[in-house]
N, C-alpha and C positions, 0 to 999 in steps of 0.2 A: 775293073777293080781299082783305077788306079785314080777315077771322078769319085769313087765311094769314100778313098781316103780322104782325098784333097776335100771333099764335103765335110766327111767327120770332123777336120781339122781346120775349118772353118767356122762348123757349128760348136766345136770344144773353145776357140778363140771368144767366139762370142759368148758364150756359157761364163765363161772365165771373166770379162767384160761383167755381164752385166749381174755376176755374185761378185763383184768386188767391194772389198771392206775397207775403211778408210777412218782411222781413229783420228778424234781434231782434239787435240789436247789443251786444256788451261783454260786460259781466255777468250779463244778463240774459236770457244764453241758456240759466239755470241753469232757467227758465218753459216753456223748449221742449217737454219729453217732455211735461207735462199740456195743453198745447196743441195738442201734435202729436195726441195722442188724442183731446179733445175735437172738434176737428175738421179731419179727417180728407179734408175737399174743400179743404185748405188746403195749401200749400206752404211751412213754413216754411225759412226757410233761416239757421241761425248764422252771423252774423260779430265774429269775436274782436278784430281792429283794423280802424282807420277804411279802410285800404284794403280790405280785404274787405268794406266798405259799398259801396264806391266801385263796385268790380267788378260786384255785384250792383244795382247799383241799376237800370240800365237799364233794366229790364223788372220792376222792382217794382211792388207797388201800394199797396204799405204799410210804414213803417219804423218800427220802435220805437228809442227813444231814439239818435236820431243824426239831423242835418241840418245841414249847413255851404254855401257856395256851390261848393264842385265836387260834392257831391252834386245838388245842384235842378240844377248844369248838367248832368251824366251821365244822370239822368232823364228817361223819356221817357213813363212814364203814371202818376205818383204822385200817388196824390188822399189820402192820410192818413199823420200824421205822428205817433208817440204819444209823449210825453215820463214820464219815471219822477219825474222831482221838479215841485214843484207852480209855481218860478219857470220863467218861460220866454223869459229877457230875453238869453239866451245864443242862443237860435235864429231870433231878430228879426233878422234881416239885410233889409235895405231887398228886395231881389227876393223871400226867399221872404214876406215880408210881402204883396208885392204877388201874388204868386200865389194859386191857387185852392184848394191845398191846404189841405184842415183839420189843424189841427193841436189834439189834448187833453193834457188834464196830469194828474197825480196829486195836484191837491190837493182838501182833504176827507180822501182816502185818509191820509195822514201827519197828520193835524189831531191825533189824539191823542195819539201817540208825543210829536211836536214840544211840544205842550201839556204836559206831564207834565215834558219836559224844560225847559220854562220856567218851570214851578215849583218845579223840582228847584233851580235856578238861584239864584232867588229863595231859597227856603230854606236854600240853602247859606252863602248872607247873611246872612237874616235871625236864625236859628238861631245864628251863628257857628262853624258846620262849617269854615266857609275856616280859622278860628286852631286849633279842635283837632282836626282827622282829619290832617295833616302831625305832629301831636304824636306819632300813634301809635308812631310809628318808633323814638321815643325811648324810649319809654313814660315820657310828663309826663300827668302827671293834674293837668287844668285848671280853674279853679274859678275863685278870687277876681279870678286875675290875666288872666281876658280882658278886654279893650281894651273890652267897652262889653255892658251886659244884653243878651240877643237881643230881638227886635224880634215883637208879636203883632201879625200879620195881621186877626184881630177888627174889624171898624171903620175899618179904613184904606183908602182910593180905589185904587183901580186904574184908571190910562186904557190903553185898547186900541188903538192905530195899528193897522187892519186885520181886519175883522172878518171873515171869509172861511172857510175851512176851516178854519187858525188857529186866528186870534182868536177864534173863536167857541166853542173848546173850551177855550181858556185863559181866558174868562167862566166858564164853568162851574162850572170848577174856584177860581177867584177867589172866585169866589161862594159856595161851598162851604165857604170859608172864612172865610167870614161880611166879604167887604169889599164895599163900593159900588164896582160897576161904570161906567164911562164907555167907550163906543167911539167910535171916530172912524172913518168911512167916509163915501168918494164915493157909494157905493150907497143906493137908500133901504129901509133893514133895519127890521123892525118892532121893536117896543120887548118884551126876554122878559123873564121873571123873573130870567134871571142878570144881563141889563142894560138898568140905569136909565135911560140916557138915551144918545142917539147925538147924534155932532154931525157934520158934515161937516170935511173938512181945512181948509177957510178958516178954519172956527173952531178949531182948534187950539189958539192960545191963549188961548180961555178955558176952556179946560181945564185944560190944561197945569200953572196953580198948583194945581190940588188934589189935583197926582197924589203919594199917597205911593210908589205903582210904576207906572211908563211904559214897560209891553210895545211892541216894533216886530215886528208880526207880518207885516206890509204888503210885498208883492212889489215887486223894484227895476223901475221903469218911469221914463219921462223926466219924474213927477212926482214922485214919490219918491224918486228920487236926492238925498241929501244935504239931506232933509227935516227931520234934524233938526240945528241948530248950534250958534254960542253960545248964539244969542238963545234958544233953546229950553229948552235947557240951566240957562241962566239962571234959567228963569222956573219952573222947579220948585221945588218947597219943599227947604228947607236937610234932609238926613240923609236924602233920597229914595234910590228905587233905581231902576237901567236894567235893564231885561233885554232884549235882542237875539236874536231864531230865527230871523229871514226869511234879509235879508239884509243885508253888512256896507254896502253904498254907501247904503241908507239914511238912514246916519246920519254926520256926520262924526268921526273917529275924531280930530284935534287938537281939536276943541272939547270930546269927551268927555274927554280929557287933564287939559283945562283945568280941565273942572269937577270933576274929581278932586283936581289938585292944589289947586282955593280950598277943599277939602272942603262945593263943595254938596252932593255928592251923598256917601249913604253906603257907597256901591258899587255896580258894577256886574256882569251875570252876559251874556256873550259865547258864544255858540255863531257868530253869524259875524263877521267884522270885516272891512275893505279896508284893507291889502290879504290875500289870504288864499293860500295860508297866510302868519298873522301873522310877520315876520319877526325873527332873535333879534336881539335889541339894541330892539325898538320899547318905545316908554315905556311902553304899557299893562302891559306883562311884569312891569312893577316893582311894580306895587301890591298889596298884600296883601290888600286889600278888591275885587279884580277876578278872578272866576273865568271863567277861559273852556277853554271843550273847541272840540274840532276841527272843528268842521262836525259834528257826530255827531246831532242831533236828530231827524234823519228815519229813522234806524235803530230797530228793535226786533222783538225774537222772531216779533211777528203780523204788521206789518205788511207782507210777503212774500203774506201771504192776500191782504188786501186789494187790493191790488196789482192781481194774478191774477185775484181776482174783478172788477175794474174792466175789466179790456184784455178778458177772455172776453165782457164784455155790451156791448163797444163791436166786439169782433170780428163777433156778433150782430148787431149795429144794422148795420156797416157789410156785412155781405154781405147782407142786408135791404135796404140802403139808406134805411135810418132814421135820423135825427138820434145823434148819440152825447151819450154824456155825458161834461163837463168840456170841452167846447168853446173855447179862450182864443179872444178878441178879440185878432187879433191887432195892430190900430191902436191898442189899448188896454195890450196885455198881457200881461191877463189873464181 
C-alpha cells in the first residue's frame, strides 16, 4: 500500500509538472516561441495588457513580470512570480509580501549593461562630452574654450552604494581604470581585488568624504529610500561626481539641486530620478553639467540572452521543484 501512494504521488507531481501554466505578460511575450519549444510540458500563455493577466490568472501557476492586488486576489494556485528588472519595490504590496509565493528577479542578469552605462555617465563628465558632442550640430571645434581640463580617473576613489549585481560590475570596471574602490553594503561581501574595502551603511559617512565618484547602485527598499540628502551631499569632496542607475527615490533629488547649485559637486550623471519621468520645467534640466538618459541602463543588444537563459534554468528548477535562482527576500526586498 504504502509503494502505491508513494507512486500516485509521484505520478500527481509529474501530472502537476507537466500541466503547468505560465502567463509571460507585456513585452516579454517576444521570449514565448524559444520557450514554447524548449518546453513543451508547459503551457505558456501571452498576455499583452494587464487585463489579460487578470483573465488568466486563476488557474496559473506561474507569472512573468506582472503582480498587482487584483492579480493575488483572482488567483487561486500561484506559487511563482518572475520579475524582468532587478528592483522589486513595485511588486511589494503588504498581501502578496505576506504570501507564499516566490517571487525572483533579473538582477546580475542587467549588472553589466547597467554597469557600462554608469561609466558611460561618468565619462561623459569627466571627459567633457556633455560641452562638446551638442557642439556637433554646429560644427564648433572645441579646444581652449571648455569650461574646465577633463578629469583622469587614474587614482581617484570610487564609493559603491550597493554592491549586488550592480555594483559589483561597476567595481570592476572602476578598477580597471585604475581608481580605489569603496562599497558600501548591508551584506557581508568578501573583500576582491576590484574592492578595497567594504563598509556597511551605517558607516557611510566615513566614506562618503573620500568619494571623488559616489555610484547609487543600491535597490529602493524602506531603507534606502532617500539615503542620500544634504547631509550627504555635503560631505563629499568639492568638484566630486554622482552617478545614479538603481533607483531615483534613493536619492533626494532637492538636495542634489542644492549641491549643484553651491558647486560642490562637479556634475552629475542620472539614468533615474523621482520623480520619473523627470518632468519639464524640474531644476535638474537646467544644468549643463547633469546628464541624464531615460531609464535606459538595463537595455542592450545581449541582455535579451541573459534574460532567457535565467527564466529557462528557474523554469527547470521550478518544475523540479528545486530552489530557483535570484530568489528576492521579500521582507527585505531584495
Amino acid at each position: 500500500m504504502k509503494r502505491i501512494v508513494v507512486l500516485w504521488t509521484a505520478l500527481a507531481a509529474l501530472a502537476a509538472a507537466q500541466s503547468a501554466k505560465i502567463i509571460v505578460a507585456g513585452q516579454f511575450g517576444e521570449m514565448l516561441p524559444q520557450l514554447q519549444r524548449t518546453f513543451s510540458n508547459v503551457k505558456f500563455v501571452a498576455a499583452s495588457t494587464p487585463a489579460d493577466v487578470l483573465r488568466e490568472a486563476p488557474d496559473a501557476d506561474a507569472i512573468f513580470g506582472s503582480m498587482n492586488p487584483a492579480i493575488l486576489k483572482a488567483q487561486k494556485k500561484l506559487r511563482w512570480v518572475q520579475i524582468f528588472s532587478a528592483g522589486a519595490e513595485t511588486y511589494l504590496f503588504p498581501d502578496f509580501v505576506a504570501s507564499n509565493i516566490t517571487l525572483t528577479n533579473c538582477k546580475i542578469v542587467q549588472g553589466p549593461n547597467i554597469a557600462d552605462h554608469a561609466l558611460a555617465l561618468l565619462l561623459a563628465l569627466t571627459r567633457n562630452l556633455y560641452v562638446t558632442i551638442p557642439k556637433q550640430k554646429s560644427e564648433e571645434w572645441l579646444r581652449g574654450e571648455l569650461a574646465g581640463r577633463p578629469v583622469e580617473l587614474t587614482g581617484k576613489t570610487a564609493v559603491i552604494i550597493g554592491l549586488g549585481g550592480i555594483g559589483t560590475q561597476i567595481a570592476q570596471r572602476a578598477h580597471a581604470f585604475g581608481m580605489r574602490v569603496i562599497g558600501v553594503d548591508p551584506k557581508d561581501i568578501p573583500i576582491t581585488n576590484a574592492v578595497e574595502k567594504i563598509v556597511t551603511p551605517d558607516r557611510l559617512h566615513e566614506v562618503l568624504p573620500q568619494a571623488d565618484v559616489l555610484f547609487m547602485s543600491a535597490p529602493h527598499t524602506k531603507e534606502t529610500e532617500g539615503m542620500l540628502g544634504s547631509a550627504e551631499f555635503g560631505m563629499m569632496k568639492k568638484n566630486s561626481f554622482f552617478v545614479a542607475v538603481s533607483r531615483g527615490k534613493t536619492y533626494n533629488s532637492e538636495a542634489l539641486v542644492k549641491a549643484l547649485d553651491e558647486k560642490r559637486l562637479a556634475g552629475a550623471g542620472l539614468d533615474v530620478t523621482n520623480p520619473e519621468p523627470l518632468p519639464k520645467g524640474h531644476p535638474l534640466w537646467k544644468f549643463n553639467n547633469v546628464v541624464i538618459t531615460p531609464h535606459i541602463a538595463g537595455q542592450s543588444d545581449v541582455v535579451g540572452g541573459r534574460r532567457l537563459a535565467l527564466v529557462s534554468e528557474n523554469i527547470r528548477r521550478f518544475l523540479a521543484g528545486k530552489t530557483m535562482l535570484n530568489v528576492v527576500d521579500k521582507q527585505k526586498g531584495f
